[in-house]
N, C-alpha and C positions, 0 to 999 in steps of 0.2 A: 735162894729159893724165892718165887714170886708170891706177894701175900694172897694169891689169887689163884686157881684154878684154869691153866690152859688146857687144850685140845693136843695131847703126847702125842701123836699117831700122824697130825697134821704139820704141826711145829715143826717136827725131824724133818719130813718130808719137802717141807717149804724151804728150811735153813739148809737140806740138803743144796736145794736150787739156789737159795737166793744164801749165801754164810753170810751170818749175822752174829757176830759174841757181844754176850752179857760181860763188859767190861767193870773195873774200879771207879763210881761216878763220885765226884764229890757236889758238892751247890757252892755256886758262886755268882749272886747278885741276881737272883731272879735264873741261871743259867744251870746245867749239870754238864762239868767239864769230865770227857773221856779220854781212857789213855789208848781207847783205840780205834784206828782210824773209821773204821765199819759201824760202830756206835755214833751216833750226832747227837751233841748236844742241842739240846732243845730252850729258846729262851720263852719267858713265859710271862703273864701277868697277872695278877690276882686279886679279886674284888672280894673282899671281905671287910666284916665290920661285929663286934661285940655278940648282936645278933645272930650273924653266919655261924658263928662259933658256941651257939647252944642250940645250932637248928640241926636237929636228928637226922633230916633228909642227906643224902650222896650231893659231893659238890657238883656244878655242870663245866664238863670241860668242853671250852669252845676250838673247833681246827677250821681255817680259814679254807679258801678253793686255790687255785692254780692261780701263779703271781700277787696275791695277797699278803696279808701279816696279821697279824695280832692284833694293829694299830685300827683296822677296819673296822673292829668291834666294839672297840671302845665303848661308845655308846649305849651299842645292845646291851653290852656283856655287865655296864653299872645300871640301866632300866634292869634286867633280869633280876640284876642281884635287890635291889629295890623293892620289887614285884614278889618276887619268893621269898627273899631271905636267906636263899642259897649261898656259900660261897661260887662266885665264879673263876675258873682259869683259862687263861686264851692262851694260846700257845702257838708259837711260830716252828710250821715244820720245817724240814732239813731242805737248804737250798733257799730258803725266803727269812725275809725280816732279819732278828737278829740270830738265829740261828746259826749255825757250822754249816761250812759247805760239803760235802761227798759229789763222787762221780754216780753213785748210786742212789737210782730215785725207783722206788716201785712201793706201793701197797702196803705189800709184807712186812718191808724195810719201815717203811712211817710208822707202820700199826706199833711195829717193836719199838719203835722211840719212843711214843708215848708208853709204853708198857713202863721200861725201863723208869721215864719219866716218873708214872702214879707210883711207880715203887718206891723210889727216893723218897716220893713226896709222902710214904706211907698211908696211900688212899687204897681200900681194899675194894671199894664200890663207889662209882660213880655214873652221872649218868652223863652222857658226850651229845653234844649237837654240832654235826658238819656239813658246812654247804660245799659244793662243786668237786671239788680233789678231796678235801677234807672229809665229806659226805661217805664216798669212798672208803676212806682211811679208815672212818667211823664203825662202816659196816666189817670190814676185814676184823677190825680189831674185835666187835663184838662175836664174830663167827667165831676168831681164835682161842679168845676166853671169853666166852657168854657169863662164868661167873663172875668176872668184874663189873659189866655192866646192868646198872641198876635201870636203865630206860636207853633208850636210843632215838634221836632226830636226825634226818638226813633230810636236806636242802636242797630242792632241784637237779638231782642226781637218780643216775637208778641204776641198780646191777643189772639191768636187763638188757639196755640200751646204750646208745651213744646219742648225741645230736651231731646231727652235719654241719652244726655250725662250730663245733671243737674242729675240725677238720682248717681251720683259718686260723690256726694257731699257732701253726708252722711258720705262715708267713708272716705275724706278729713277732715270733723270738727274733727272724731277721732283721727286721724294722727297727727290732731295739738295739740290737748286736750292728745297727747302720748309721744309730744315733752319734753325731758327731755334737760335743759343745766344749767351748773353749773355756779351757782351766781361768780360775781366776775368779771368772764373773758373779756376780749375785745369782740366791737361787734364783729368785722369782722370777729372773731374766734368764738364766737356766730352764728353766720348766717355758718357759714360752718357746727356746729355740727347739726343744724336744717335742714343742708341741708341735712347732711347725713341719720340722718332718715327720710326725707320726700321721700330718693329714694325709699326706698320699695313700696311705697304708688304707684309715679309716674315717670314713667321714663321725665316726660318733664320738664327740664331743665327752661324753662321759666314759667312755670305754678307754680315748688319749688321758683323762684326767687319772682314771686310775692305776694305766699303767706307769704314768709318770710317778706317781705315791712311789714308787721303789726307784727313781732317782737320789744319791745319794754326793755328797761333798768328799774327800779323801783327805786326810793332815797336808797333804800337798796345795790342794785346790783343786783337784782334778775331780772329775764328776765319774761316777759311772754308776751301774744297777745293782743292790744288792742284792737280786737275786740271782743266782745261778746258770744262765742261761745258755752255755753250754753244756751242760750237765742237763736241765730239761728238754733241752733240741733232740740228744741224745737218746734219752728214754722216754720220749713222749709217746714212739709210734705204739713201743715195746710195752710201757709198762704204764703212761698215764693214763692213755686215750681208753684203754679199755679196762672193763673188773676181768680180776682175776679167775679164769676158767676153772684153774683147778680147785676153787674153791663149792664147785658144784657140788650139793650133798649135805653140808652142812648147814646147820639152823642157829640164830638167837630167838628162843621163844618166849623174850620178855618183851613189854612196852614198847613199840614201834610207831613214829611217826614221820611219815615222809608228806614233806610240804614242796607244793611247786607252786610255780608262775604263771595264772591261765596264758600269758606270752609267748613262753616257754616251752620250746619241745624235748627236754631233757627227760621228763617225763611224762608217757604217754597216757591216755585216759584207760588202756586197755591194760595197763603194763600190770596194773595187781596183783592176779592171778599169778603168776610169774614171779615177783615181787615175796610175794604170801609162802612162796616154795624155801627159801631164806629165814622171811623172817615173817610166820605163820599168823602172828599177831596184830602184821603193820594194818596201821589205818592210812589213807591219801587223801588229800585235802590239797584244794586251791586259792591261793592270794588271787583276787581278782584286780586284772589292771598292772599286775607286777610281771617283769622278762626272768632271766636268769637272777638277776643280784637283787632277788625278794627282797632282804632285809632292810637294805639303804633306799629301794625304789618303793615299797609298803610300807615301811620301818612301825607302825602303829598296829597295823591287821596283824602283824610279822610280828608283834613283840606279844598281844593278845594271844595267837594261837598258841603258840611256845609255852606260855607262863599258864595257860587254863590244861594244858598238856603235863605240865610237871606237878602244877598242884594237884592235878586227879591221882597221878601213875606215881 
């Protein structure tokens, strides 16, 4: 049984569509190993300190965007914990970082991993902050048990919308899926020749940089991605690119804060009202000068808002 309070009615409904079992999890090394295949374990990491651990507030669980990890947070995730006092957890979903791979990638499916996940972890309340996919995953999850979540942040993302610039993402997974480097070589001459062909694809300089962060070495010498990227190609059209429709109707009517990018068209200036139908509470707020990837392009306005956001709610 979950220490938490889901949505019966929705749950059946969704695992009708999308089957997902609550398998036997055990912990191993920061991971939660399943015995089955539908379940993914989730790797994770965890900023805490003597401090965290007498502080009465919900820990903040951090979920990264589409092609990211864990690793991206770093920084935020020990300022946050600094700044509050909170424990922090970042977490690598299914398909990136160190996590388990699955053919199934959808919403529903993320929202249940971390479910699964805080239960192991025996967290009954916490509060999540997710940017891009994660942002997403965030909101699902708070619709499906609004009683686990004690606050909620979502990052440049909106159930309302899409941007047309996700629409270029298709020909990203190919680009990478076309990346050729020869076994053997050093990284850092590795990541150079990955860089050289992901020019044709993009001329941004920072967008090549991050997608290379998920270049990986193999016991062999052989390089490849560890993320999943036939398995995103596959569910992108299906299940990343947009929120969840049938999720219409239902509400988290706790703490809401969505922050965007004035750069950024992920979320619109109009989109609130809309937004407010969900999650009744949200407030929206702009990083001035920041695109999609607020945190690392603001990383200061972006760590101020968050942390005056958690200390109030």
């Amino acid at each position: 049984m979950l220490p938490f309070k889901a949505n019966p009615r929705i749950l059946a409904s969704f695992f009708k569509t999308y089957p997902v079992i609550s398998p036997q999890i055990v912990r191993k090394r920061g991971t939660f190993t399943s015995e089955n295949s539908e379940s993914v374990d989730l790797a994770y990491a965890s900023y805490e300190s003597t401090e965290s651990e007498n502080n009465p507030l919900p820990p903040l669980v951090i979920l990264h965007g589409l092609l990211g990890s864990k690793n991206n947070w770093n920084s935020t995730s020990k300022a946050i914990h600094r700044t509050t006092g909170r424990k922090v957890i970042s977490v690598d979903a299914r398909n990136h970082g160190d996590s388990r791979h699955s053919t199934q990638h959808s919403y529903v499916h993320m929202a249940h991993d971390v479910m699964n996940l805080l239960k192991k972890l025996e967290l009954s309340k916490v509060s999540v902050l997710g940017h891009s996919m994660g942002g997403r995953t965030a909101m699902v999850l708070s619709l499906l048990c609004s009683d686990l979540i004690s606050s909620l942040i979502v990052v440049d993302i909106s159930p309302v919308k899409t941007s047309l610039q996700i629409n270029t993402m298709a020909s990203l997974f190919d680009a990478m899926s076309n990346v050729s480097v020869r076994p053997g070589i050093a990284m850092s001459k590795a990541r150079k020749v990955a860089d050289e062909q992901l020019k044709s694809i993009t001329p941004d300089v920072n967008l090549r940089n991050f997608l290379i962060t998920n270049l990986v070495q193999t016991h062999t010498g052989a390089y490849t991605w560890r993320v999943n990227l036939p398995a995103l190609k596959e569910n992108f059209t299906a299940h990343i690119s947009n929120f969840p429709s049938s999720l219409k109707g239902l509400q988290y009517c706790g703490p809401t804060l969505f922050i965007g990018g004035s750069l950024s068209d992920y979320i619109g200036k109009n989109d609130l009202p809309e937004i407010q139908e969900y999650f009744p509470l949200a407030e929206l707020v702009y990083i001035e000068g920041a695109g999609h990837w607020v945190h690392s392009q603001k990383p200061q306005p972006f760590l101020e808002t968050v942390c005056k956001f958690l200390k109030e709610k």
